[in-house]
Phi, psi and omega in degrees: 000141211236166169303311181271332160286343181292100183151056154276011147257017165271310192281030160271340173293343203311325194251011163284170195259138171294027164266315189261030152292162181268132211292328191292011187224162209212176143037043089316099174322134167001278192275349164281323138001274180302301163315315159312340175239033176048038167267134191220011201278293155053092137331117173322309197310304139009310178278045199280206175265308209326171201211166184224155173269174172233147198192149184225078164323332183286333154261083191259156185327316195286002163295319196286335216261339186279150128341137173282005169290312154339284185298160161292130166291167201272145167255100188301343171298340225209329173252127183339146174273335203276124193312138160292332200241142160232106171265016196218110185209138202232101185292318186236124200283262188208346117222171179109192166271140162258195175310065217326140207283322189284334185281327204294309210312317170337298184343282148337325184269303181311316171312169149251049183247120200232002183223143194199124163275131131311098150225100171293145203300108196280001184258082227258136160311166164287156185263348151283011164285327161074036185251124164286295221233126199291301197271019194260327178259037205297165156081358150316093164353134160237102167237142191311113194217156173276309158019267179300324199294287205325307184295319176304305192319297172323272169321330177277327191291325177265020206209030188309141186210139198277326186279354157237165180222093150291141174225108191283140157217182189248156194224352184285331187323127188271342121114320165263015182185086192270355184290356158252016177297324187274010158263347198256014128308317182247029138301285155349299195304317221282313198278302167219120195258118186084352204282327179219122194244021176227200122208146188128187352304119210229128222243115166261305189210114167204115188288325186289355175259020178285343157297017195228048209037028175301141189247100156311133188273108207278181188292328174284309172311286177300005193253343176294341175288318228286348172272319176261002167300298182320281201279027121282335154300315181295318178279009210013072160283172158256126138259133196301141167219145172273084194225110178313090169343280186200221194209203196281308169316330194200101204291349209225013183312328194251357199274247210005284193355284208292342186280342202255350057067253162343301210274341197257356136220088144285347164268358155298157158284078185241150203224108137329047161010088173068061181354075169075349204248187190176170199293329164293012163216108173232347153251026189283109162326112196296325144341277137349273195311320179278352171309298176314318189281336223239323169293308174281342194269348169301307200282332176225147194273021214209000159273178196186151193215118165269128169299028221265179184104150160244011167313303191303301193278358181264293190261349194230008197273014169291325173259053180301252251319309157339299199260353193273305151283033151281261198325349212255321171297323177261024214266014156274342195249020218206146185226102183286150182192170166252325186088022184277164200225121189269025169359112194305335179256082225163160189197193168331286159352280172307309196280346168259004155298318188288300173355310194270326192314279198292009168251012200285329164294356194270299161021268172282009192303186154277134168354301174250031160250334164296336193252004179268307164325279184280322183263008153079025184277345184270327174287316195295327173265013185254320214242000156059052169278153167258051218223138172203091139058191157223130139318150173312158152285160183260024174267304176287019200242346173285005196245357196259000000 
């Protein structure tokens, strides 16, 4: 069973019309609709772009704040698939103007989305480049900047919103050149005290920015982290790192990076970025790839791998089955996210489109691996937040 055949709660719908879809999903295409629950009956007229949303209202953050005991259990029948957490989110794009902060959070409200890591981009274009997007710019600087963390801090403080729980993180970290980072933390302390409690997204090796001077980090360089790891270790942050598995040529080119990494702070919090992958590995035995992960989340128990991205569901959802038993095996270790980049020409659309891509493997989970995922109980506890999860109906497990 594949990602798009994977729904069977879904698929009593094959023949219905979209007026008579279930009000709760939302911003899903039609004809992706269907696919995903293996309908093929859709009358063309039917199959347009139009969209339906996906919104769970009935779960607002202060739901989350009850016991899961508490709570209305989720019923997987009747209620969105789609993540309560984007732990992996770019508020702001790499130039340019973004999204306005008062339309996002909307976004957010239109959504099931009640938890959001803020990671402004560490990587800032030159500002007189009048560049959005790094690759629409080759040989335009992507250089490691405070910059954006900074516009965040601002902007959530002035923009409070009761219906969400923002988690600020710092993204300047130079990675190939770590010797001023543990002061300009405690610029941060100074600037906002408690305030960014993640740090990343943070870049070891990412090959698409190497047309954009990106400086990859190296085994010396990283032994140079032991000062600003330590005050992430103390602080139990989490930090995200981007570290390309390889590439189409060499599926495995870059994996020494992460082991030397892995091995030189295991008592971090590291939450691995797109479990390795990138546009530059798109045939990589799917196989393979879970071997590795599944070899390192044995060795070091302090990873974590976020799905975030829509690469995993673009190049590899021919093999859900696969990766849906990974998670399912692993569903303490796994973090949901999208990876949308909020660009002022971007829009509702676009971000509950990515929304639904990457949450379409949650889908298929298991029971306590979904309410570990999707419903953000592996995010609450990582981040030792007082927040908890809603139980399964015990309805949905006959259908699974």
């Amino acid at each position: 069973m594949t990602f798009f055949s994977y729904g069977i709660q879904l698929s009593k719908y094959c023949t219905a019309t979209l007026s008579t879809l279930p009000r709760i999903i939302k911003l899903i295409p039609v004809a992706g609709l269907l696919g995903l629950v293996g309908c093929t009956s859709m009358p063309d007229e039917q199959a347009s772009d139009e969209s339906v949303s996906v919104s769970n209202d009935s779960r607002p953050l202060s739901s989350f704040a009850m016991q899961a005991s508490e709570q209305a259990c989720y019923d997987r029948t009747s209620e969105p698939y789609t993540a309560v957490v984007d732990a992996h989110f770019h508020p702001r794009p790499f130039g340019g103007p973004a999204i306005p902060p008062d339309e996002l959070f909307e976004y957010f409200d239109d959504t099931t989305v009640r938890f959001v890591n803020f990671f402004g981009i560490g990587q800032v274009l030159e500002l007189d480049s009048g560049c959005t997007y790094y690759l629409d710019c080759p040989g335009v600087a992507a250089k490691p900047s405070i910059k954006n963390d900074f516009v965040n801090g601002m902007q959530v403080m002035a923009y409070p919103h009761e219906n969400l729980h923002v988690t600020l993180s710092m993204t300047f970290m130079d990675l190939a050149h770590p010797e001023d980072i543990t002061k300009t933390i405690e610029l941060y302390d100074k600037e906002y005290p408690d305030m960014f409690t993640w740090s990343g997204e943070l870049n070891v090796m990412k090959q698409a920015l190497l047309g954009n001077l990106h400086e990859p980090a190296t085994e010396e360089s990283i032994d140079n982290w032991a000062p600003f790891m330590e005050v992430l270790r103390e602080r139990g942050i989490p930090v995200t790192l981007h570290s390309d598995l390889g590439n189409d040529n060499n599926p495995t080119e870059f994996l020494p990076l992460m082991k030397y990494v892995l091995a030189a702070y295991p008592d971090n919090k590291i939450v691995w970025a797109h479990m390795g992958l990138s546009k530059e590995l798109s045939k990589m035995n799917p196989y393979d790839h879970v071997s590795i992960m599944k070899g390192l989340l044995d060795e070091y128990p302090n990873l974590m791998l976020d799905i975030s991205w829509d690469v995993l569901y673009n190049s590899y959802h021919d093999w859900g089955p696969v990766f849906i038993s990974f998670f399912n095996s692993y569903p303490t270790r796994i973090l949901p996210g999208t990876d949308f980049v909020a660009a002022g020409n971007k829009d509702f659309d676009m971000y509950a489109k990515e929304l639904d891509v990457t949450s379409r493997a949650l889908k298929g989970l298991n029971d306590e691996a979904f309410r570990l995922i999707a419903l953000g109980e592996n995010y609450f506890r990582l981040m030792e937040l007082d927040y908890n999860a809603p139980n399964i109906c015990p309805t949905t497990a006959a259908l699974q």
